[in-house]
N, C-alpha and C positions, 0 to 999 in steps of 0.2 A: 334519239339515235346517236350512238359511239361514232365518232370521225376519227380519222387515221389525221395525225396530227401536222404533217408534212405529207409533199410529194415523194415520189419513188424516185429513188437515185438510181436510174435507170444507167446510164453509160459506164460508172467505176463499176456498179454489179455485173454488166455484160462483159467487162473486159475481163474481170477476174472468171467469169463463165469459160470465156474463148479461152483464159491462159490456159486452164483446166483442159481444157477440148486438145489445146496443142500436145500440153503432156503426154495424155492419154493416147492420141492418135502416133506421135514420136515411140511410144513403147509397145503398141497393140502390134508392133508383127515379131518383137522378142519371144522366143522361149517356139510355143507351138501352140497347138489348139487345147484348152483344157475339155477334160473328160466329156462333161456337161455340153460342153458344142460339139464336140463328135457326134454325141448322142444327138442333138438337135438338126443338124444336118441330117441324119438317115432320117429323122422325123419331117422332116420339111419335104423329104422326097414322095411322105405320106401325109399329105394334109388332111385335116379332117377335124372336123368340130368338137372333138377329145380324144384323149391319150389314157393311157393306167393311171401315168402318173403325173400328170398336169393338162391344166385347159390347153386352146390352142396356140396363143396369142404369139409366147414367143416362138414357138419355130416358125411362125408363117413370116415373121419378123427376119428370122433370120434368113429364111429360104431367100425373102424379099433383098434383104444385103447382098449375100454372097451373090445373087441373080445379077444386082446391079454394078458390084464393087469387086466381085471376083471371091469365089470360096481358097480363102486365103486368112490366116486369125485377123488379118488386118482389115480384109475386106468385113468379114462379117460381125465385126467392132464397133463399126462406124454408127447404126440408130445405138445403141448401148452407152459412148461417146456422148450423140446429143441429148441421151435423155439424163445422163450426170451432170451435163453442160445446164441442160432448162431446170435440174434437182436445183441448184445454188441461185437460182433466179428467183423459182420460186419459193424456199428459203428466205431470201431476202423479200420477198411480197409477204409473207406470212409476218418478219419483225415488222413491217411498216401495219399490218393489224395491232400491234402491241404500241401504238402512237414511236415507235422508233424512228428516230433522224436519221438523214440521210448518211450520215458518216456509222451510226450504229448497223443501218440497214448493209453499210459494206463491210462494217463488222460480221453480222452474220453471215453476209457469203462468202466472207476469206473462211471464216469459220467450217465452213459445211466444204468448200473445196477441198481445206488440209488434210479434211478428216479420213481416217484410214478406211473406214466405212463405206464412204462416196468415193476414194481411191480405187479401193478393191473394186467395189461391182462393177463400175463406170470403165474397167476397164477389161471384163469379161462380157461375153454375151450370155445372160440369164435370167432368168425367171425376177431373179432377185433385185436387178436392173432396171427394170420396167416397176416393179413391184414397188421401189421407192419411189419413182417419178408418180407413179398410182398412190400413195400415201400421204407425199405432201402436198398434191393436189387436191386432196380430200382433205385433208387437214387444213388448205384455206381456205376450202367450199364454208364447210365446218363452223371454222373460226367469225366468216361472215356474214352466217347465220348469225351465229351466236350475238355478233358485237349489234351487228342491226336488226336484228329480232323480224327482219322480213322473211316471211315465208316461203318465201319463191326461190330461195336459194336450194329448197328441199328438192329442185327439180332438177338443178346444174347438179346437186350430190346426186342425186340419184344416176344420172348420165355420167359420171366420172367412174360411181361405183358398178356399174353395170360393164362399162369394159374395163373395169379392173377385176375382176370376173373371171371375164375370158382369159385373163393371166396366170392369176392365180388368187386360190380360196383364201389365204391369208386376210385380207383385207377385210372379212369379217369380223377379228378380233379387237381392231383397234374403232370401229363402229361401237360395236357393243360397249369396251371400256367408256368409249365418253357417250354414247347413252345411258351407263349405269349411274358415271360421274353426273351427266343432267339431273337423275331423278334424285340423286342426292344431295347437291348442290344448286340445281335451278340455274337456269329460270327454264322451268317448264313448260310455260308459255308457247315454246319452241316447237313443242309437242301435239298444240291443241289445236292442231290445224289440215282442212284437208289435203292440204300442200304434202304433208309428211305421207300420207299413202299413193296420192302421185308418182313422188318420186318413187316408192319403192317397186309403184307398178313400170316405170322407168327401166329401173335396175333390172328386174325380173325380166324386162322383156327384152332386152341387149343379152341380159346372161342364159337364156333360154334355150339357144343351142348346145350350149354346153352340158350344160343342168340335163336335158333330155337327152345328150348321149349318153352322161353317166345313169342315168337312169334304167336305160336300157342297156346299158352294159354290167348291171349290177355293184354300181355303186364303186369301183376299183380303186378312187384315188383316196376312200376310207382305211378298206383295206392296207395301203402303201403308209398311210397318215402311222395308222394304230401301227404296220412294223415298225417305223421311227421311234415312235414313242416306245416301246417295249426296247426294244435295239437299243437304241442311246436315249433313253431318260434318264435316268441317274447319272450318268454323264454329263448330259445337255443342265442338269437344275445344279449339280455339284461347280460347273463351269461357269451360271447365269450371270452372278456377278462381279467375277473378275472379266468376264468377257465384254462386259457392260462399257466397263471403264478403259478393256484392252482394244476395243475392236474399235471406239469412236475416235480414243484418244484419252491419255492419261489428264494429259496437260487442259483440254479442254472440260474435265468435270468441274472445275468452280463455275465457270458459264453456264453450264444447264443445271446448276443447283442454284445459282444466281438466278437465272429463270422461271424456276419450280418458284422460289420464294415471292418472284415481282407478282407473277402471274395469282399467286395465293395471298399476298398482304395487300399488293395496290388497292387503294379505293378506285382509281380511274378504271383499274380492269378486272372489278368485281365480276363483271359477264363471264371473263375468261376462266374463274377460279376451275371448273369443270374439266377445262384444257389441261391445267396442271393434276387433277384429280385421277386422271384418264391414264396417265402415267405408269404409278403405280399399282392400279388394279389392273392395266395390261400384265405387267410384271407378275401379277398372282394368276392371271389363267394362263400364259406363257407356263409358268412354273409348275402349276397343275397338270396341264397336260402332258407337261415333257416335253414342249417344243424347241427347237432351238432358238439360241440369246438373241440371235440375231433377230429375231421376232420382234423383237420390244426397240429396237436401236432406231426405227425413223421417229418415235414419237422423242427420241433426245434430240432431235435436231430439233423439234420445234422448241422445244422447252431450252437449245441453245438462240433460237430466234430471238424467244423472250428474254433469254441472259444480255444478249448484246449491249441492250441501252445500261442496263446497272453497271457493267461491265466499263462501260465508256465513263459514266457518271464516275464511278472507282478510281479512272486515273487521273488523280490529283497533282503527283507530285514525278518527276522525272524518273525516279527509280520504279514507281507503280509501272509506266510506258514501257521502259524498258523489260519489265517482268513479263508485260504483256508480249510486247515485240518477240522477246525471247522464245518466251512460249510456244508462238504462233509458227517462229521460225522451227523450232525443235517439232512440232507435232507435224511440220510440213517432210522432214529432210523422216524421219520414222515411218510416216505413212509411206513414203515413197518405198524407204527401206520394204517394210516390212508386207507391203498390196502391190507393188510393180516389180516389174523385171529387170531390177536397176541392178543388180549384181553378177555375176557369166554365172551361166548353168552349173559348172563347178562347186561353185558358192551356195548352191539355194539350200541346203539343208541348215543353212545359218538359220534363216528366217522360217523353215518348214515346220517345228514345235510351236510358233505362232500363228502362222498363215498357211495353214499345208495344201492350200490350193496353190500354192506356187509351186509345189512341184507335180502337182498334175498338168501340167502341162509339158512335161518334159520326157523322152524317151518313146512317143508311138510309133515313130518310124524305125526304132531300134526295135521293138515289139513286133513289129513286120516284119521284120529281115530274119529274125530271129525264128518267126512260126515258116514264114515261106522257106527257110531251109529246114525244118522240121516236117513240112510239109512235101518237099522232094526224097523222104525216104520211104513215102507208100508211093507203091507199084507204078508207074506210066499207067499202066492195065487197067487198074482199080480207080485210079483217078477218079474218075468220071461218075462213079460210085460212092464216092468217097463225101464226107462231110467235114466244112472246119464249123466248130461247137467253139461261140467264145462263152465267158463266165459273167460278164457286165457288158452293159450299154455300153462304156467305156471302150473295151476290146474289139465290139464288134464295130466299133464307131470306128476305131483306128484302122482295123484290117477292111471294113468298107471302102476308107477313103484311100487307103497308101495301098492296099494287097493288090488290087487288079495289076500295078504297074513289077509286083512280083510273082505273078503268075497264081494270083492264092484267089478262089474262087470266094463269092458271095459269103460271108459267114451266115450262122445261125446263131440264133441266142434266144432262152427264153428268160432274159431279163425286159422286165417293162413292157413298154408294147412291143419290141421287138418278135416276144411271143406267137404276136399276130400277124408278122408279117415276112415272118422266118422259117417256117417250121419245115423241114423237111421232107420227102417224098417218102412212103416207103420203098419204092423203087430205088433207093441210094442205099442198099442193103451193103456198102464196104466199109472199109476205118473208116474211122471218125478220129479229127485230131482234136482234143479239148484244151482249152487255154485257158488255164487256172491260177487265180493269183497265190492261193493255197491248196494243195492235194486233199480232197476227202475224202474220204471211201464210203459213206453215202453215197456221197455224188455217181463217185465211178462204178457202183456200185448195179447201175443203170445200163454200163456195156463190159464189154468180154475181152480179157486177156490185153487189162492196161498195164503201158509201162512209161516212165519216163524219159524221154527223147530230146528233151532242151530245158535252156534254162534263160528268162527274159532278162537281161542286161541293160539298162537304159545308156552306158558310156561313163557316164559322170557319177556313176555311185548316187546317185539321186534317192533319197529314202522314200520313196513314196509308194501309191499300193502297189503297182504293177514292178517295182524290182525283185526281181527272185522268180518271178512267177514261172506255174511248172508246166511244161508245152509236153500234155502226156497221150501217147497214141495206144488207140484201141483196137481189135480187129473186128470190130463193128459193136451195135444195140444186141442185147438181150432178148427183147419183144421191137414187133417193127414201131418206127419211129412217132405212129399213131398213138398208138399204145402208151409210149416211154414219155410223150412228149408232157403229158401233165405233172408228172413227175417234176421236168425239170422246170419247170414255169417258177420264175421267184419276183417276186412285187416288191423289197427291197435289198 
């Protein structure tokens, strides 16, 4: 049996975790709520053991924040915060798998802190959030299997992967790659045991509410997967590896190439060579499918766990230190740049051709004001009759949370599951005001005698989707809203 060659440098790793946590919690009430929590909010106010387009996990998560912290970006931050704060921990427990010392093991979670990767999600609430703390969890279930060849580890994977599940389906990919990597690489051994169907009845049985609402819901979050892929695949495989190198950090590819190589030439961690294997045959079903790059991005942190110690070994001479230093400092002050809210709103369209989630979160209260005065030129009379139709999760997220305090009634939307929990009466036979990020005449095609009435302004010239957008009123549906409502149902 492989030993981990030192103790855990347990207190420099936690400190570097909390500085992480302080960043993150000092910038989480900048800017505004991005699209994706909007969205989550009205989903939290519908719980339920699935969605169209994702398990349950995180809105119940967030419902659970904003319940305790105050639905505020800042409040609903705060599990997102510690689950990027415990990412760099465990990080650092996965290098000490790779017999790393304790000054390497704080190598790796300076490493994992800077990175723009752990920046970004750590300091949004989302799917994607949770989805890494679910990955490198698994990844040192995983790892110690592999190094101790004890079977019973098959039972904690199986309990990790089962509520990583209920998160999101992702987590089946990077299974499979270092299953494929085992069977080609070994030790198979791993395999022959009834431990390995345990766990899976484990998993199955954590992820079983979920699995059964899709099931009887016919399956929706396939449907959403495949418009992604069609949507932006050639996009997503045209982008995979500059994104590779852009989204974790430029500065830190020697380290996970440094990594790939210990993990694939060491004798001492022949066990591991599968680890490194896994890598890039993630990268070819990633590819294949059209997924997005970010797909592939937790298995670098591991393969920078593994770089850490060659890394340290490398610095020889004063000028190697400082290259490193330098580095570390430039991939910190970039991430920041380019995944936080370090710049005034004014500014974001600097960093929005690399990170354009920074400017979704910018302009929804300007989006409100803009439809609630669009929405004061149908009739007092008709009001009451009347329908606001937004065009995304997004919209209807913003006008849920800011309209009531502008007199703008409940929207409707048949984006996502909004579908299902929006749809109008027919009895609301008046206008309809649609809030569109682009005019189509498909779309409007659906009601009678539209025109455009506004035009969405976020303030700051912000490039992002919802600037321009066209606030266009109708004098109602064509067919009643029963009828029209299929029509408008869109999955992405």
């Amino acid at each position: 049996m492989n030993r981990p060659g030192v103790g855990f440098a347990a207190r420099p790793v936690a400190g570097i975790a909390v500085t992480l946590a302080a960043v993150l919690t000092a910038l989480s009430g900048r800017y505004g709520f991005h699209r994706d929590e909007l969205y989550f909010l009205v989903a939290g106010d519908h719980l339920a053991w699935g969605y169209v387009d994702q398990p349950p996990l995180t809105p119940l998560l967030i419902h659970m924040s904003s319940s305790i912290f105050g639905e505020t970006p800042m409040g609903i931050r705060v599990f997102s915060t510690l689950a990027s704060a415990l990412t760099v921990v465990v990080v650092a427990l996965i290098s000490r798998e790779f017999n790393a010392t304790r000054r390497a093991q704080i190598l790796a979670a300076l490493c994992t802190a800077v990175s723009g990767f752990v920046m970004g999600v750590g300091h949004l609430a989302s799917t994607a959030t949770y989805d890494l703390l679910a990955w490198m969890t698994i990844a040192l279930l995983a790892i110690k299997l592999l190094r101790t060849n004890n079977p019973r580890w098959w039972v904690a994977l199986g309990l990790a992967t089962g509520i990583a599940l209920e998160n999101k389906y992702l987590v089946v990919l990077p299974l499979a790659a270092l299953l494929i990597a085992v069977l080609i690489t070994g030790p198979r051994s791993v395999l022959r045991t009834w431990w390995l169907p345990a766990g899976l009845a484990v998993a199955a049985l954590i992820a079983a509410p979920n699995l059964i609402w899709q099931a009887t819901h016919d399956w929706p979050q396939l449907t959403v997967a495949s418009g992604i892929s069609e949507d932006d695949g050639t996009e997503n495989r045209i982008m995979f590896v500059p994104l590779q190198i852009l989204q974790l950090s430029p500065f830190l590819v020697p380290i996970w190439i440094a990594g790939f190589l210990n993990l694939w030439r060491s004798p001492t961690l022949r066990w591991a060579r599968p680890v490194a294997l896994a890598y890039p045959i993630l990268c070819v079903v990633v590819l294949a499918l059209g997924g997005k790059p970010y797909y592939a991005l937790p298995l670098l942190l591991v393969l920078v766990a593994a770089g850490a110690q060659p890394t340290l070994n490398w610095l020889t001479t004063t000028a190697r230190r400082t290259t490193l230093a330098v580095g570390l400092a430039l991939t910190a002050l970039t991430s920041m740049l380019f995944t936080l809210p370090v710049l005034p709103a004014s500014a974001v369209n600097f960093v929005i051709p690399v990170n354009a989630e920074q400017g979704e979160q910018i302009g929804w209260q300007e989006l409100t004001i803009a439809t609630a005065k669009a929405w004061q030129q149908i009739p007092e009379a008709q009001r009451a009759r009347a329908v606001l139709f937004a065009g995304n999760y997004g919209e209807a997220g913003a006008l849920a949370k800011y309209g009531p305090a502008h007199g703008l009634p409940q929207p409707a939307s048949g984006h996502m599951s909004l579908a299902d929990w929006t749809q109008p009466s027919d009895m609301q036979d008046g206008p309809v005001l649609l809030v569109e990020q682009e005019r189509s005449q498909s779309y409007e095609a659906n009601f009678t005698e539209c025109r455009q009435v506004g035009t969405v302004g976020n303030g700051v010239n912000a490039d992002n989707e919802e600037q321009g957008a066209a606030l266009v009123l109708c004098t109602g549906t064509k067919l009643p809203w029963s009828q029209t409502w299929p029509a408008l149902r869109r999955y992405y």
